[in-house]
N, C-alpha and C positions, 0 to 999 in steps of 0.2 A: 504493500500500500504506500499511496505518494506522502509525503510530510505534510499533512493536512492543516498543520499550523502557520506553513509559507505559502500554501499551491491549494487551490481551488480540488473541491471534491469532486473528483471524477467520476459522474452518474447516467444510467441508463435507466432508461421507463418503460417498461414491458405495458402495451396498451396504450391506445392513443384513441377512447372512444369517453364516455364523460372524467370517468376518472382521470384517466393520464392528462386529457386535454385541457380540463377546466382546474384541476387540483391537485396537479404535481409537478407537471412543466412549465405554467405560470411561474410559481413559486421559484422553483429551482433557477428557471432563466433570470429571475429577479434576483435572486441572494447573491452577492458577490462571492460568498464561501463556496458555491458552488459551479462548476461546469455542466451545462446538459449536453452531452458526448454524443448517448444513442438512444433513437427510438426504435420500437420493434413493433411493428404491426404490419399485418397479413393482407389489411385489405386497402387497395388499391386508392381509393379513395381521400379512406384515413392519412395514408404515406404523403400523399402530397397535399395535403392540408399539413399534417407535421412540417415538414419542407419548407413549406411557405409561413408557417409562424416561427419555426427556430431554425434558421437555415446554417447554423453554425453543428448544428449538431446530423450524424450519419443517422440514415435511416435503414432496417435490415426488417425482414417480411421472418424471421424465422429467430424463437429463440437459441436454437442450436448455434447459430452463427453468433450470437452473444457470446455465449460461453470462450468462441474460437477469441475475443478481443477479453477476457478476464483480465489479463494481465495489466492492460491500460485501461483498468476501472475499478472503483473505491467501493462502490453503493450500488445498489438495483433494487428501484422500487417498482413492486409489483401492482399492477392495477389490471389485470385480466379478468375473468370470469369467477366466482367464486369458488369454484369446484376444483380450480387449476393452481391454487394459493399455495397450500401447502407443497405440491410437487416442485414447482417453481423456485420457493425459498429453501426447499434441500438442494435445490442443483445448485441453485447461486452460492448459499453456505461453502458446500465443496468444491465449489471453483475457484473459495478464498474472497468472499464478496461483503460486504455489510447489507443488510437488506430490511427494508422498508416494505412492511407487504398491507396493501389496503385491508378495511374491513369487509368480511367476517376474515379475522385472521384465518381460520380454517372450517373445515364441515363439521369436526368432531373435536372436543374438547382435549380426546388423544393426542390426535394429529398435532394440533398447539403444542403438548406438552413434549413430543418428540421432539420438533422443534427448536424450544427451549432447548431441551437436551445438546441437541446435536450443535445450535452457536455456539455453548456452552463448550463442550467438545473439542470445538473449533477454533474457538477464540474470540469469536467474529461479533458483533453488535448485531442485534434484533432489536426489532421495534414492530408497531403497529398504529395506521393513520389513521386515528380516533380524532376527524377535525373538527366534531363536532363540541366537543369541548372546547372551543374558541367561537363559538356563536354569542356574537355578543350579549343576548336573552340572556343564553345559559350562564355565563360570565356574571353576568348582573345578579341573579337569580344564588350564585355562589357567592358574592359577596354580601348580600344582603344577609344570605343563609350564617356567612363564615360572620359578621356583625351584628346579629343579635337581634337586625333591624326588625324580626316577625314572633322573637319571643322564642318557645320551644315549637319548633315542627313538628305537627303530627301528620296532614298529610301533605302528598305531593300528586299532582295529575301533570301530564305529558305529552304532549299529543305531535304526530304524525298522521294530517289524513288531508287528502283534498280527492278530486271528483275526475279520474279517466277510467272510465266503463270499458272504452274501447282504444286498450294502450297500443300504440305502436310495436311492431314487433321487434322482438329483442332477447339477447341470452337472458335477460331477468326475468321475461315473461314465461319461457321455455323450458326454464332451470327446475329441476324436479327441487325437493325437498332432497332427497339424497344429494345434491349437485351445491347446494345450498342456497337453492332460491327460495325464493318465496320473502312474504312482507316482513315475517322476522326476525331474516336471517339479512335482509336489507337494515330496515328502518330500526328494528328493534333492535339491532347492534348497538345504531347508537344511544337513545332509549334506556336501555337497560344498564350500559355504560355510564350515562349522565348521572340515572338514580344512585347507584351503588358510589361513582363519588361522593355525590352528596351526603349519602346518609348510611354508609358502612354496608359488609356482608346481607345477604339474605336470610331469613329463618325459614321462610316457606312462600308459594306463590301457588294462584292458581291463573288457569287459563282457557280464554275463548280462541280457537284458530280454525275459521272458516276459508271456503273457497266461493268467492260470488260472481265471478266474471267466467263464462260458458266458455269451458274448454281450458281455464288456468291451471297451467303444471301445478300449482304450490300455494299456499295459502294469500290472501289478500284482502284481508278483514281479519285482526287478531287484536286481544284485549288482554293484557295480564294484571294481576291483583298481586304488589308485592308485599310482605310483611318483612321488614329490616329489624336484625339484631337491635337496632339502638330505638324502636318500638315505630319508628314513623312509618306509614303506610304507601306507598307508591301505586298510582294506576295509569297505565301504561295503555296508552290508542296509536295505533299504527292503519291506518285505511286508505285504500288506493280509490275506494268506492263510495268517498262521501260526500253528498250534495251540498251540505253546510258541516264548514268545519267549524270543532271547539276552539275553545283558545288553546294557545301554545302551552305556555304555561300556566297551572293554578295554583296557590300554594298558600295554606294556611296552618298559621302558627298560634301559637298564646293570646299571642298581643294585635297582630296584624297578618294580612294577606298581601299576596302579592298578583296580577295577573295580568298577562301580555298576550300579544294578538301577533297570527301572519311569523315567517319564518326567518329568519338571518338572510340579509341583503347580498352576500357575499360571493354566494351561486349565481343566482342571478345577474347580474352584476358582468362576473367573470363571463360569462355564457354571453352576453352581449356586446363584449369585446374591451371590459374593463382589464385593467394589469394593475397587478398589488403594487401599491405604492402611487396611485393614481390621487389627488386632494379627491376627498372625502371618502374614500375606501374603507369599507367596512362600519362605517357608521350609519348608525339611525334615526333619520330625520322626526324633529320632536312630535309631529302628530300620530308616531307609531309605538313612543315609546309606553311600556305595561303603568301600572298605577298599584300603588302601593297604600294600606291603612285598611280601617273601617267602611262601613255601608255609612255612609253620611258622614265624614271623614277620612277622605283619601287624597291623594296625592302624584301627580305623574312623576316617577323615578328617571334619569334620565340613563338609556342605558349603554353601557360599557362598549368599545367599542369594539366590534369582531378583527379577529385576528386570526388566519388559519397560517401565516406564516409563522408565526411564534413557533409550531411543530418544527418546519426546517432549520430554525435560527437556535433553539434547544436541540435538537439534535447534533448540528455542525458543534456547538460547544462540549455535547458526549464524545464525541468522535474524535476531539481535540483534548480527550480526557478531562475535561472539565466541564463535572455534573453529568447528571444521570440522562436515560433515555427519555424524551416525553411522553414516551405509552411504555409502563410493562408490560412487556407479551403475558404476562403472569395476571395482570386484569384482565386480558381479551380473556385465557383461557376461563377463567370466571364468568365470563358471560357467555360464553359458550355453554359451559356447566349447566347455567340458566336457562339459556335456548332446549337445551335436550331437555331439561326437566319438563319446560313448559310444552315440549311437542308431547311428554309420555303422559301432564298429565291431562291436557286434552285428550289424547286415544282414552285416556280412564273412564275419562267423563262422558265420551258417546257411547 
């Protein structure tokens, strides 16, 4: 590996479809710590949309031919398919790579912890790109949590849902539950992730996991009910199929509540041809920000601002051996943990 404390980190992006395009190559092309070297994607299309946005970096249709350039590369983050996460971050591991593998770290909560093992093994840095944890909401929502601003918290509601009946096709929509499609092995990654920062371990959960769109591989409608070791409650909505959504956040504590509407600007944004680091990036204009207090005493909180670069920017300073990863692989596998629980104990429950 190059001296990452003089030389920019030589990085490769498996996937150039939302993932790689909107939320790894942005980023990467933006950080001065990094290089973006190579992309890899198959379809024709994609390659030259790549090409034309980062034209500094080689484009290869095949990750086998990655492998053959290891030597002149640092990092490889993974953004493929679900189902292909896990294979992918062993090759890279033993090619002598650092790797970044998008959410669901893997299908099976094994799979993760092999994983772990085998960096471990290695030598090599793992991580996992939880950016959802930089949504400026969520952000907001932890600091009011981490200040005391709502008293004791008992519960927390969370929602992912908005209204396409009739999605475009695509590996998500295709992807069995074995493959790791479906809404909650998407949405609820991050979801389940958010709640368990906030409010410690799980004690127990239950769950709704339907399928309501004719002909869907995997579920797309699912509801879990968390109960957390430190006694607060979590309810979890992920819906691809909802005509009106709820709010984002709800969150009620002792003294006050907190509730915010509509999702972090930051996606969107990027998808329309924003670059990090653009004036006003990542912030939230004040007619959207949630409201904080009482039913007859409240208050608009103004909220924090999103930042999913802060993952790359912590990162590069792990890499430089200074400070830790910004995802433990060791929470994904937790929330995988959770994922399987909640598919077995939906089959209980029909």
């Amino acid at each position: 590996m190059t001296d990452v404390a003089s030389a920019p980190i030589r990085t490769a992006v498996i996937g150039f479809g939302v993932s790689g395009r909107v939320f790894h190559a942005p980023f990467l092309d933006a950080d001065p710590a990094y290089s973006l070297d190579v992309i890899v994607t198959r379809d024709p299309a994609r390659r030259a949309a790549a090409e034309a946005r980062h034209p500094s970096a080689s484009t290869v249709a095949a990750v086998d031919e990655l492998w053959t350039m290891a030597d002149r590369l640092d990092l490889v983050v993974i953004g493929s398919p679900s189902g292909t996460h896990a294979a992918l971050a062993e090759a890279a591991l033993d090619a002598g790579l650092d790797v970044v593998v998008d959410k669901p770290f893997a299908v099976t909560a094994d799979e993760g912890r092999a994983l772990i093992a085998t960096a471990a093994r290695l030598g090599r840095t793992l991580t996992v790109f939880q950016n959802r944890r930089w949504d400026g909401d969520f952000r907001t929502v932890r600091r009011l949590v981490a200040d005391g601003e709502l008293g004791e918290v008992r519960r927390f509601e969370s929602r992912f849902e908005w209204w396409k009946p009739e999605p475009p096709s695509s590996w998500k929509t295709e992807a069995t539950v074995a493959d790791g499609g479906g809404i909650l092995y998407d949405l609820g990654t991050h979801l389940i992730d958010q709640a368990v920062q906030l409010f410690g371990p799980v004690a127990d959960l239950s769950a709704e996991i339907e399928r309501r769109r004719p002909g869907a591989a995997a579920d797309d409608d699912v509801f879990l009910a968390l109960r957390h070791e430190s006694g607060v409650r979590s309810q979890l909505w992920m819906n691809a199929v909802a005509p009106r959504s709820g709010p984002r956040f709800h969150v009620l504590g002792s003294t006050a509540g907190y509730t915010s509407w509509g999702l972090d600007g930051q996606e969107p944004a990027l998808i329309a041809g924003a670059r990090p680091g653009d004036p006003g990036f990542g912030e939230t204009p004040e007619s959207r920000w949630g409201v904080l207090g009482t039913d007859g005493d409240s208050r608009p909180v103004p909220t924090v601002r999103g930042d999913y670069g802060a993952f790359y920017r912590q990162l590069a300073a792990a890499l430089r051996g200074d400070g830790v990863v910004p995802v433990d692989p060791a929470d994904a596998v937790a929330v995988l943990e959770l994922i399987e629980q909640a598919h077995a104990a939906a089959s209980v429950a029909v």
